[in-house]
C-alpha positions in Angstrom: 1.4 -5.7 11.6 3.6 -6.8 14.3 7.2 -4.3 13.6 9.0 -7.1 15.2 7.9 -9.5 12.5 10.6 -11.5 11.2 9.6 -13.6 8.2 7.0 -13.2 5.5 5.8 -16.4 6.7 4.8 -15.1 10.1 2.7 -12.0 8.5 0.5 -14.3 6.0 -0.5 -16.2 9.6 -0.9 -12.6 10.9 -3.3 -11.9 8.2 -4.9 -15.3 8.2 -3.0 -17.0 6.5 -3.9 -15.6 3.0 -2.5 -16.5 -0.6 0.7 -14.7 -0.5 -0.1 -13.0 -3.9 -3.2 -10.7 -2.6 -0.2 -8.9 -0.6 1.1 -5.3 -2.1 5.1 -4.9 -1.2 4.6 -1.3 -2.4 4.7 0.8 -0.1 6.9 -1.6 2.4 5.1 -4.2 4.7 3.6 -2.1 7.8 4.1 1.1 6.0 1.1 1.8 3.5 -1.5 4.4 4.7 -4.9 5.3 3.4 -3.3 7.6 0.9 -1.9 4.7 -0.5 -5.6 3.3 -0.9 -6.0 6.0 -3.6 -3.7 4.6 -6.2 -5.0 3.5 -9.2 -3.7 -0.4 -8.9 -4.6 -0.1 -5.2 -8.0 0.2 -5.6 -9.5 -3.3 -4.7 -7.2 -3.3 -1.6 -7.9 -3.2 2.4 -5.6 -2.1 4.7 -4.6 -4.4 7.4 -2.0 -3.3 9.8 -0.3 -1.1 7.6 0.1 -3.4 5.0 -2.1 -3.7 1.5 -4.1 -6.8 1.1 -5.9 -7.3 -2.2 -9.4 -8.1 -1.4 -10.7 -11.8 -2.9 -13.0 -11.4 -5.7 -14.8 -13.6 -8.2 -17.6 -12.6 -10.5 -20.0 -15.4 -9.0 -19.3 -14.0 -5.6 -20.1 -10.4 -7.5 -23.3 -11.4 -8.7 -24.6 -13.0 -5.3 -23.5 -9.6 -3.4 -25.3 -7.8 -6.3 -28.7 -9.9 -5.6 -28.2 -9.2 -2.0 -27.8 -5.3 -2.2 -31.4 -5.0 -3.7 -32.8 -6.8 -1.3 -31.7 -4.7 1.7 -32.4 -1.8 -0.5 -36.2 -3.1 -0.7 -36.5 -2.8 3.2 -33.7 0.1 3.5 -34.9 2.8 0.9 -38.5 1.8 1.4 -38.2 2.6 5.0 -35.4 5.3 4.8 -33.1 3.2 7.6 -29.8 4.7 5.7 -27.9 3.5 3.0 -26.6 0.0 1.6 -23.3 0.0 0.1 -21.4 -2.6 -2.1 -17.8 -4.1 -2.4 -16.2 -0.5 -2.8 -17.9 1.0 -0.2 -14.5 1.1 1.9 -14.9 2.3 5.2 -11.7 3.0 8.1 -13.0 0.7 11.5 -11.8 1.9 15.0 -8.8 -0.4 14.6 -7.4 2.1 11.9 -7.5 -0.6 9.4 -9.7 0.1 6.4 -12.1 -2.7 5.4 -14.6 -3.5 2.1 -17.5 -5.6 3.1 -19.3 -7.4 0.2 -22.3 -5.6 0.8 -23.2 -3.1 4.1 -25.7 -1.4 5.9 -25.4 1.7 7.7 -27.9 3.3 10.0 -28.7 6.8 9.7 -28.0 7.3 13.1 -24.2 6.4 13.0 -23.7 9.4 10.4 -22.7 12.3 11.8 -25.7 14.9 10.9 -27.6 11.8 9.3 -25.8 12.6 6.5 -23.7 10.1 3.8 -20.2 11.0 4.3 -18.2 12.2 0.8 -14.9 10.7 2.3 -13.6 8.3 0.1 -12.7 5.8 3.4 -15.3 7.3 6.1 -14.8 6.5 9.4 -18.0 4.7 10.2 -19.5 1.3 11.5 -21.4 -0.3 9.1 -24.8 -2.3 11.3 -24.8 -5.3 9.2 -21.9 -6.8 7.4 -22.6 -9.5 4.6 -19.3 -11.2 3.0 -19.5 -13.8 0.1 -16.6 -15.7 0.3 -14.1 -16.0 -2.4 -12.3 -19.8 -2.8 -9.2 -17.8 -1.5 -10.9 -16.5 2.0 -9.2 -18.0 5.0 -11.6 -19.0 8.3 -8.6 -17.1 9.9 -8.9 -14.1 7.6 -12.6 -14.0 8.1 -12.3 -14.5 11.8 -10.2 -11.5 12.1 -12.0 -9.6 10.0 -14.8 -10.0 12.0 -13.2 -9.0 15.1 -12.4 -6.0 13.4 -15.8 -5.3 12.7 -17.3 -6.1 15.8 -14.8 -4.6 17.9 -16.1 -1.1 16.2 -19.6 -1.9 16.6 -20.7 -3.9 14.2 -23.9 -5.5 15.6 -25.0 -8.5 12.6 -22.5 -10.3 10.6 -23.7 -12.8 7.6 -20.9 -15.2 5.9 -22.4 -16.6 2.8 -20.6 -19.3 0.9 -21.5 -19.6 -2.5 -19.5 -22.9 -3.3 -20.5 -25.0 -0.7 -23.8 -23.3 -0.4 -23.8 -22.5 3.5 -24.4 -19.6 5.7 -23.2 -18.2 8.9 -24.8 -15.4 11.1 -22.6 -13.9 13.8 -23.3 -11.6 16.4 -20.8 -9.5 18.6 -21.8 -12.6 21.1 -21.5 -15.1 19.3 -17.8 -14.5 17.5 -16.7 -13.9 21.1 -17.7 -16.9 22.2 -16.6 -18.8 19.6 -20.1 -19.3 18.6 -22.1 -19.6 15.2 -25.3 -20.2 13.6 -25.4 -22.0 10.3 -28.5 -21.7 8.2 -30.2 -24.3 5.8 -32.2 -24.3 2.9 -35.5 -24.0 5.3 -34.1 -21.7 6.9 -34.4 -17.9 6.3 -31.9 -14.8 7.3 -33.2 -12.6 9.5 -32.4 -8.5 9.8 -34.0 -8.9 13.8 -33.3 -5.8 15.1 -30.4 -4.5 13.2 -32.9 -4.3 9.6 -36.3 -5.0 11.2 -38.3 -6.7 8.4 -35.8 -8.0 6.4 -36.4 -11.8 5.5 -34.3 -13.4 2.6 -35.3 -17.3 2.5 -31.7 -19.2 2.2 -33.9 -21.4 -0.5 -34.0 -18.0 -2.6 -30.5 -16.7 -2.1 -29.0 -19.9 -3.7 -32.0 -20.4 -6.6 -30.5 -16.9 -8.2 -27.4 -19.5 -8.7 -28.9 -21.9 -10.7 -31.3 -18.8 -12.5 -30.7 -19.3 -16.2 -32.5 -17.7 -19.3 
């Protein structure tokens, strides 16, 4: 966060313009740390600029992330690429700000010693970042937090909206240039070269919605 900010107002724009009620005033604007992250009640919190921003959460947006772990985890454990994490699989980005993607993959060649790390906020890059957006996710929230991502190396970044049933795949090209691929329902998601064989038809990512018993 700016230390020259002046209103309250000009930090939610900072942020993206979030719901003002996913901000923590304890500890002060600008002055939480990853310690802080380790509280009990801070737990489902990121940490942007020094200040705590409760992450956006839904149990439909849960279940999607869910059904999107295993299928990475077909390609990624069957291949042993490295490890897929979900949303508490916290990580601190080059910016110093700690982020939770939805759901993660990291490549075993970004751990040091090819190795999981047992810090509870690793520093590390994930490859391949996959967010299912929350009704209170901002396009300004999610384009910083994308910046973020891909300004630490991040090389594949899937937005998946479960309400209005769209998709977005970024690249470190693409947000930079403003640009962005949105999928259909013929269309598939692709790993490329980031998760080479990974296919999930965008036809079969929204069918688990309407799954019933």
């Amino acid at each position: 966060m700016n230390t020259l900010t002046p209103t309250v107002a000009t930090l939610l724009h900072e942020l993206g313009d979030i719901p003002a009620g996913r901000i923590r005033i304890s500890p002060p604007l600008g002055q939480a740390t990853i310690a802080d992250l380790s509280r009990p009640l801070n737990h489902r919190c990121e940490l942007i600029d020094g200040t705590l921003v409760e992450k956006a959460v839904g149990w439909e947006e849960s279940f999607l992330a869910g059904w999107l772990l295993s299928e990475l985890n077909r390609i990624v454990l069957a291949h042993n690429l490295g490890v897929v994490t979900g949303e508490q699989g916290f990580v601190e980005l080059a910016s110093g700000n700690v982020r939770g993607p939805d759901v993660a993959f990291f490549s075993w060649e970004r751990m040091e010693g090819r190795r999981r790390p047992r810090e509870a906020y690793p520093r590390l890059t994930p490859d391949l970042v996959i967010e299912v957006l929350s009704p209170s996710n901002t396009p300004a929230e999610m384009e910083r937090k994308r910046r973020d991502f891909f300004d630490s190396g991040t090389l594949l970044v899937w937005e998946i909206d479960p309400h209005a049933r769209t998709v977005r795949v970024f690249t470190p090209v693409d947000h930079f240039t403003e640009l962005v691929t949105e999928l259909g329902p013929a269309d598939s998601l692709d790993g490329g070269g980031v998760l080479p064989g990974l296919r999930i038809p965008i036809a079969d990512l929204f069918a688990e919605l309407d799954r019933h018993g």
